[in-house]
N, C-alpha and C positions, 0 to 999 in steps of 0.2 A: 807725825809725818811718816813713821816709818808702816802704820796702818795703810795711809792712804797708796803711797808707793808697791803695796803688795795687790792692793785693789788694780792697780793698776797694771800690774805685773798679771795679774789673773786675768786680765783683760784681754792680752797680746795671749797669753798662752791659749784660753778659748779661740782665739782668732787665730790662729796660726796652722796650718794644716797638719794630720796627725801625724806621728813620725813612729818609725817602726816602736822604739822603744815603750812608747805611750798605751799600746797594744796590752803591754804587759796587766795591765789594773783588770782585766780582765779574769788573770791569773787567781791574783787575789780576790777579785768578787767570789769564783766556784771556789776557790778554798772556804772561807768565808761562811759560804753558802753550803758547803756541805760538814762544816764543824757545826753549823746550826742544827742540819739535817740531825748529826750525831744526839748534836745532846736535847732535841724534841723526840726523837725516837725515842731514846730511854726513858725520858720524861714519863711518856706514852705507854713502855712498854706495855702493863699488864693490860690495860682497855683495850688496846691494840690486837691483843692475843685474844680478847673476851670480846673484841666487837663491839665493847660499850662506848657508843655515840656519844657525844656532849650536851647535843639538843635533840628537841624531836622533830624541827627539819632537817636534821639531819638522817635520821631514822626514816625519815618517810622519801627523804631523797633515795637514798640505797634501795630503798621497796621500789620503788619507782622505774628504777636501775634493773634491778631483780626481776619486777613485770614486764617492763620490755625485754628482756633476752631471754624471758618462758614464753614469749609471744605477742605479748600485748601490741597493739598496734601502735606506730609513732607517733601520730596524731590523737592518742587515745591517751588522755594525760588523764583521767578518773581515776580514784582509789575503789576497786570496787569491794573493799572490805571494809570500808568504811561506808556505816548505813546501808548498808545491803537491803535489797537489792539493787535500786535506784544506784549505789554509789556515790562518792563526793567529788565535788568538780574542784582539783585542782589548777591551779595559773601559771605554772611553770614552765621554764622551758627545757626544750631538748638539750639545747647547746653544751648546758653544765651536766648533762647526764654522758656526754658521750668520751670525753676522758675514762670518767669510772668503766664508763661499760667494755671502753677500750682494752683496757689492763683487767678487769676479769675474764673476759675473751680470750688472752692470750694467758693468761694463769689457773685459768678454770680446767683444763685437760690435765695440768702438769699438778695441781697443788690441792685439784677440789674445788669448788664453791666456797666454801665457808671463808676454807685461807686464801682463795683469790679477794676476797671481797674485802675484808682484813686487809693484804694488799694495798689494793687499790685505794682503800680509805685513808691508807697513811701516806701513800705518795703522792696524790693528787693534789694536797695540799701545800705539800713542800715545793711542787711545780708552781701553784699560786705565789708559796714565798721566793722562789728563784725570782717571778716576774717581776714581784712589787720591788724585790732589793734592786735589781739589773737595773730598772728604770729610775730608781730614786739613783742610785750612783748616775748614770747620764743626766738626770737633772743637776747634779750636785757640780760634774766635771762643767756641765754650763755655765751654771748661773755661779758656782763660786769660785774653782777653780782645778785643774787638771786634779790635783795633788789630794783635795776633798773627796774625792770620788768613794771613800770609805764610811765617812762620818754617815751619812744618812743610812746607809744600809745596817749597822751598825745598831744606830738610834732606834731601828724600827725593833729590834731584837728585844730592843730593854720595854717601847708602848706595847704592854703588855693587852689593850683594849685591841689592837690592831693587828698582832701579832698572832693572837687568844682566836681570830678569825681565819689561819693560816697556818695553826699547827693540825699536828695531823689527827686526824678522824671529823674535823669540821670540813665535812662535804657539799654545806648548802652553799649557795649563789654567794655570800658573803665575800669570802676572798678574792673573788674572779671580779666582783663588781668594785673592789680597790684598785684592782690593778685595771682597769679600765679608764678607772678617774686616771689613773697616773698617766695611764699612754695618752689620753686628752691634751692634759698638760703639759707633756715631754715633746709632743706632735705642735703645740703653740709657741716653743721653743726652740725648736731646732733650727740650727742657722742653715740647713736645706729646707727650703721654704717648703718645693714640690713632697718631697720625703716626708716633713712633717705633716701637712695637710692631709697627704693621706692616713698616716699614722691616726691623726686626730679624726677623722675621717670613719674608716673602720673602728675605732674606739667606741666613736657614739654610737654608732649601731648594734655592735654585736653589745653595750651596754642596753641597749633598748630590747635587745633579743630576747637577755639575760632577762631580763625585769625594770619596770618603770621607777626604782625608787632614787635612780641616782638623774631625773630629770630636771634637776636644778640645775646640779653639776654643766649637765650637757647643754641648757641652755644658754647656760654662764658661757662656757665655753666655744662656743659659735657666736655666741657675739661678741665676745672681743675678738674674736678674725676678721668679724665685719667691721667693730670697729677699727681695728690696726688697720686694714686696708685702706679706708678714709680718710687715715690720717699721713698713710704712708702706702702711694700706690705703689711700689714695690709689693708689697703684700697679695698685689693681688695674685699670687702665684700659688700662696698658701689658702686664700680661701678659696680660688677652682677648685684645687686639689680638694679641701675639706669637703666641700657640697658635691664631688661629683662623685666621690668615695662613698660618703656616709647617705649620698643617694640612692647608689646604687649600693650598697650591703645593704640598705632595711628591705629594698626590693627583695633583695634575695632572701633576708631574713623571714621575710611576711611569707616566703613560697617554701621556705624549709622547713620553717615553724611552727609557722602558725597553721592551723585546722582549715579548708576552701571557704565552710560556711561561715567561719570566724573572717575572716581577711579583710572582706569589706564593713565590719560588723563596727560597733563601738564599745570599750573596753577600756577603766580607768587606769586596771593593774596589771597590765601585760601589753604587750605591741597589736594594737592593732591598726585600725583607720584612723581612730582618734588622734593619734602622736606619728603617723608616716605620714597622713598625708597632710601638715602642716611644715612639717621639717621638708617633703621634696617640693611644696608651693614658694615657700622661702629662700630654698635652695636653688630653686631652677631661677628665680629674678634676681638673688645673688651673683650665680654665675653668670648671667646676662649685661648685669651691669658690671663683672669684672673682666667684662671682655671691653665692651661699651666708652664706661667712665675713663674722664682724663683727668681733668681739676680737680681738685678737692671739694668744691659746691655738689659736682657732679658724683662726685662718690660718696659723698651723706646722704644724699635724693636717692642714690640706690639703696644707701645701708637703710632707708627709713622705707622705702619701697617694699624692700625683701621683709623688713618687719613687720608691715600693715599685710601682705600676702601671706604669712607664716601665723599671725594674729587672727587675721578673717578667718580664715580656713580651720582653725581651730575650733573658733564659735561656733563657724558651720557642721562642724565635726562629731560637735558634744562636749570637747574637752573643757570649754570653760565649766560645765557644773563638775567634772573633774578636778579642774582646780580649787573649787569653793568647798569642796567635798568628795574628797577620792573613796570617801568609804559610804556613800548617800544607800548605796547598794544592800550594802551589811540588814540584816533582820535587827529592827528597834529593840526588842528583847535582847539579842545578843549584845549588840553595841553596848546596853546599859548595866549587862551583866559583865561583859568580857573586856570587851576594846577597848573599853573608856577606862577601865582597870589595868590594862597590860602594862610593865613595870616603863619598859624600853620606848612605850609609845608617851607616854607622861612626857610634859616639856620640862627641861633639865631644872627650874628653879622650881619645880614640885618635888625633886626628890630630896632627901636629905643634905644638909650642909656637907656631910662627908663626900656624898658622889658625886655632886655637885663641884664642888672644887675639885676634887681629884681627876672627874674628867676636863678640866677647862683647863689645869697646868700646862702641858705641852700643847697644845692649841695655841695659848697666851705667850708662853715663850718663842714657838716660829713662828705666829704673827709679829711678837718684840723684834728677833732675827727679820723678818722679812721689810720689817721698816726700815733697820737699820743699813741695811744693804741697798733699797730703793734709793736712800737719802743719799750713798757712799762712793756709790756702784759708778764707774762710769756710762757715760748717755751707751754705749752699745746694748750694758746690760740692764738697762734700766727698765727695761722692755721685759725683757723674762721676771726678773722680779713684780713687775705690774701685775701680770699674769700669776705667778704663784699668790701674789698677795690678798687677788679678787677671790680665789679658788678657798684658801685659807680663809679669809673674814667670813664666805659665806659659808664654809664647813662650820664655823661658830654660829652661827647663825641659824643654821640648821638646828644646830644640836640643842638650843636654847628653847628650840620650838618644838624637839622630840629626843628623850636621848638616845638614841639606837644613831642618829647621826654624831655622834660624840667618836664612833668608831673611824667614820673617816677623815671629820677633823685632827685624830693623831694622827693617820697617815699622811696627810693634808702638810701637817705642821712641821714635819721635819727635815723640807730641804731649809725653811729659815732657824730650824734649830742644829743644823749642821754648819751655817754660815756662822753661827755665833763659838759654834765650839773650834771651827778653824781659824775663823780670827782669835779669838780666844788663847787657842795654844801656841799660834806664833807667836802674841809676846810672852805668855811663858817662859818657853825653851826659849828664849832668848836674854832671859833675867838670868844674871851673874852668881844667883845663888842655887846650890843645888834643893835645898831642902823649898822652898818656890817649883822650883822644875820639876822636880816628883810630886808632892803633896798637892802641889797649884793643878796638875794637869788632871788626878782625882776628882778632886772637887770641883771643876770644871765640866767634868762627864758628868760628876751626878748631877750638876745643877742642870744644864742643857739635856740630859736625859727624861727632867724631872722626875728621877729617883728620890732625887734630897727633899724635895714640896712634896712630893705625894706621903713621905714616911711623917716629913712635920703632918701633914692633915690628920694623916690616920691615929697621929702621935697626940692631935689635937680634941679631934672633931668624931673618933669611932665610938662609938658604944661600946661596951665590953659584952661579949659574947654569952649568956648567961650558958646556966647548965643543959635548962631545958630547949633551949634552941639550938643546942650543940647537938643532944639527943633525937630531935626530932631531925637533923641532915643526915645523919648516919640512919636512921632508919629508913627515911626518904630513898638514901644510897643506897641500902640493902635489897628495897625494892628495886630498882629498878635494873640490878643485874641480869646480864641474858640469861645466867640459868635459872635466876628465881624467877623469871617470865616464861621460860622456857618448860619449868616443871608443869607446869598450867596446860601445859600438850598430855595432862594426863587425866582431862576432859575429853570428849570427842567435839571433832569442830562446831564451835558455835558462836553467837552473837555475843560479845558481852557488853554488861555495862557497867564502865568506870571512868577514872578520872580523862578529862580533856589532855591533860600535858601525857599519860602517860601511856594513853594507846597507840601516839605513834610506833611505838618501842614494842608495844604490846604484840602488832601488826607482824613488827618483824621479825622477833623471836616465838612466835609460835604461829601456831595454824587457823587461831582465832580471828574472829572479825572484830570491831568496834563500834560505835554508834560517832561520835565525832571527836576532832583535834583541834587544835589552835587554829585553824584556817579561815580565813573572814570570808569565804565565799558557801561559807554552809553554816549561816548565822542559826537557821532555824533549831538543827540539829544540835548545836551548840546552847542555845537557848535552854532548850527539853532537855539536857543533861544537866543544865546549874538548876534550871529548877526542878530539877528531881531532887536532885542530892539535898537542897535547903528546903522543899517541900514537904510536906506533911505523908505519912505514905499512902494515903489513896491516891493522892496525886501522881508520885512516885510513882505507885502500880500503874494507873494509868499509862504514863510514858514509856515505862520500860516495859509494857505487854504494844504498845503504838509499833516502838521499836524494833519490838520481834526480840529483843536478848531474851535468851537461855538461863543466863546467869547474874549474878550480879556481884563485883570486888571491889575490896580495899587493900588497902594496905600502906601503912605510916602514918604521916601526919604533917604533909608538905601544905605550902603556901595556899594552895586550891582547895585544900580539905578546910584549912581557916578558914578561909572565907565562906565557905556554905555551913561551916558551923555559928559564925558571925550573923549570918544572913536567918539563917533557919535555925535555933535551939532549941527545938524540937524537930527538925528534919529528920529524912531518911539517915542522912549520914553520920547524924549526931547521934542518931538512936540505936546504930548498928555498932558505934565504938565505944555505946556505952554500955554492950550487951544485949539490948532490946533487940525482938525480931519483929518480924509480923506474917500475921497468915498466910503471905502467899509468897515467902519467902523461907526455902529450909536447909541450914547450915549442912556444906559437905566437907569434910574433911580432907585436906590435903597435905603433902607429905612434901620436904623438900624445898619448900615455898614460904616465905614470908605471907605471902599475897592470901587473905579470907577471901571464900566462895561461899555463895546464898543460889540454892537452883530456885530459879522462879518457877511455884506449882502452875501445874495447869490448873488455868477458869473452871470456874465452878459450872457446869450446866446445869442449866434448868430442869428440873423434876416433870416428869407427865403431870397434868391439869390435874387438881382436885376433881373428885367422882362427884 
């Protein structure tokens, strides 16, 4: 009884309007938030001071960053050091370049280049994490109670998958496209209908700005506005709002964005016609019928209206071979060499029992919270929990089907893992004994953390790390610091050819070019790199004289070198670590570097005609 009595009590305090005091949790969020700041920074520090990025879109975002404010034009998203001369067509957008570009702008006069950039890569993240905590605490003061407002922000600290996207020097699209789902879902919740719709509104767009991969999310989420308003024409305030908002931002987004000849074009992985002009078909008969509709017959004939206009217009668009196949695009070589292989693109019950569970715990546990409070909640709240719960089941769902979705199912997952540890600690701190009161409230965080499950998994299900695969990360890690990339500037600029994962990095610590990266819109190039490395070396030579490199490196013996010694055991790449050269290949020596250089001889020309 005394559970349900506080449900209900949380009830009246959401519903009650705010009062000066109530202001205060705010206090504690930037505290909060800048003791995170603290001990991510230090985490950080040395990478931070070296500029050593965590991934290589990350690496290739900064270059990006870097080429536009040497000149590059804004609508000019190529890497043109990658495959020169042609260049590689990058998909990205502006939106998440213009923070970084912002804060090196204003720190590039006073500090440098190098340590603005430095900078900028540490802060911009922690601006991400401000976002995603602020909004998970207003989800929390809603759906569970004023008093919660801490738990979720808190939880997100310890999802170390979610978090891992928002500490600093992770600069790619990642963190910005969490807190995007979140404002969706903050915006489907707010007991200001106008206020949230638009909230939700601008969410889905500039997420659609950012990049198409969180278009589930966003369909999910416009259609429970459509349907809330069907079921409750009250509503219909919040879906104007959402469709005249997130109407007009992709408008503007297409004209800030996106390239003129791109605009009306078709495009699976980025904003184009494909995905605007289905959202403002469906949008515009939306808002029609929530002007329109009275009964409730009449406002399912609309929501079913606005879906067949949003549906058609997609087909007509292109987007349904998009949804059969968002990658139909990619080079077959590549797909079969690369894509099909990517760890994070695998669906979660292909990877091992360890990551497998480990990422499904806090998912499982705020889907557990998010029932229980559906079931609990009084009929006011019963509504936001609906909405978190869709959001939630299909972040699992997601993830099931690719793990890289695994990341925003834990963000996903913890306003119902914050209702379980506020309920939770109420009756705690409420049992008569002290040794319950301390010890209970412990073991409580860790379990609704899913600290406690993930250490049993690891405790259970890990492999033990042998010698040689310890040996081979540290050397991996050796390579890939700026200054062992960096001493490689004691070539003169040229092509090279090496690994896929490590030229982003390559790109940006020295003056050299690459031939390709991880990027699915330059399959071909991608392709002629794996099969060089597993090929035989005429074939090799072949490609890397196609490609115009100068030179050709290694160095370590990371995950990508496996596999093209798996693939090719007698390849280029196997034959170079096991000492072998070949003719048109001649070792130079370098100093400083982990990294081996082979200058590719000049072609043999042809001799004058026999007499």
């Amino acid at each position: 009884m005394r559970h349900d009595r506080s449900l209900g009590a949380a009830a009246r305090e959401v519903a009650a309007p705010a009062t000066a005091s109530s202001g205060r949790w705010w206090i504690g969020l930037i505290a909060l938030w800048l003791v995170a700041c603290l001990w991510l920074l230090a985490g950080h520090a040395a990478e931070i001071a070296a500029l050593r990025l965590p991934d290589s879109d990350d690496d290739l975002r900064l270059l990006q960053v870097r080429d536009w404010l040497d000149g590059q034009g804004w609508f000019d998203l190529r890497q043109h050091r990658l495959d020169p001369p042609a260049g590689a067509d990058i998909h990205w957008s502006r939106l998440v370049d213009l923070p970084l570009a912002a804060i090196v702008l204003v720190a590039r006069p006073l500090l440098g280049g190098g340590v603005a950039e430095a900078v900028a890569a540490a802060v911009v993240p922690l601006l991400t994490l401000f976002g995603a905590m602020a909004l998970l605490a207003l989800i929390a003061r809603r759906a569970i109670a004023p008093a919660a407002w801490w738990w979720a922000p808190l939880l997100l600290l310890m999802a170390s998958p979610a978090l891992g996207m928002m500490a600093p020097l992770r600069i790619d699209h990642h963190g910005w496209q969490i807190v995007g789902v979140l404002a969706l879902a903050y915006g489907l919740v707010m007991p200001a209908r106008a206020r949230g719709g638009a909230t939700a509104g601008v969410a889905v767009a500039a997420s659609l700005a950012i990049g198409v991969e969180m278009l589930p999310f966003l369909g999910a989420g416009m259609a429970l506005a459509a349907i809330g308003f069907a079921i409750d024409g009250e509503e219909r305030v919040r879906l104007r709002a959402l469709c005249a908002s997130a109407g007009g931002a992709t408008v503007v987004a297409l004209l800030a964005f996106v390239a003129p000849a791109r605009r009306l074009g078709s495009a699976c992985d980025a904003l184009s016609a494909t995905w605007a002009l289905p959202l403002l078909a469906g949008c515009a008969v939306l808002v029609v019928g929530s002007v329109r509709a009275g009964g409730v017959r009449a406002r399912w004939l609309w929501l079913g209206a606005g879906g067949l206009a949003a549906i058609g217009t997609l087909l007509v668009a292109g987007g349904g071979a998009c949804l059969i196949d968002p990658y139909r695009a990619v080079d077959p070589v590549a797909r079969a060499l690369w894509l099909d292989r990517v760890s994070e693109a695998l669906p979660l019950w292909r990877q091992t029992a360890e990551v497998a569970w480990a990422s499904l715990a806090l998912p499982l546990i705020g889907l557990a919270g998010g029932m229980l409070m559906l079931r609990r909640a009084p009929p006011e709240g019963r509504r936001m929990w609906a909405v978190i719960l869709v959001f939630s089941a299909l972040s699992i769902l997601l993830a099931l089907a690719a793990t890289r979705g695994a990341v925003v199912a834990q963000a996903l997952a913890l306003p119902g893992a914050a209702a379980l540890g506020h309920l939770g600690r109420e009756r705690i701190v409420a049992s008569g004994r002290m040794i319950v009161r301390v010890f209970g409230q412990v073991l409580l965080f860790l379990l609704v953390s899913a600290i406690l499950p993930r250490l049993a998994i690891a405790a259970l299900l890990a492999p033990p790390a042998g010698k040689a695969e310890t040996m081979a990360e540290a050397g991996a890690a050796a390579c890939m610091r700026p200054r062992a990339l960096a001493a490689l500037d004691a070539l003169p600029p040229a092509t090279l050819f090496g690994f896929l994962d490590a030229t982003p990095a390559l790109l940006l610590h020295s003056h050299h070019s690459g031939i390709a990266g991880p990027y699915h819109r330059n399959g071909r190039a991608i392709a002629d790199v794996m099969r060089a490395w597993a090929g035989d070396p005429a074939i090799a030579e072949a490609i890397v004289r196609r490609h115009r490199a100068a030179y050709v490196i290694l160095c370590g013996d990371p995950a990508e070198a496996q596999l093209y010694d798996r693939r090719g055991p007698d390849g280029l790449h196997a034959r170079l670590i096991r000492g072998e050269t070949s003719a048109w290949l001649t070792p130079v020596k370098m100093n400083n570097t982990p990294w081996r250089v082979w200058r590719v001889r000049p072609p043999l020309r042809a001799g004058p005609p026999a007499a």
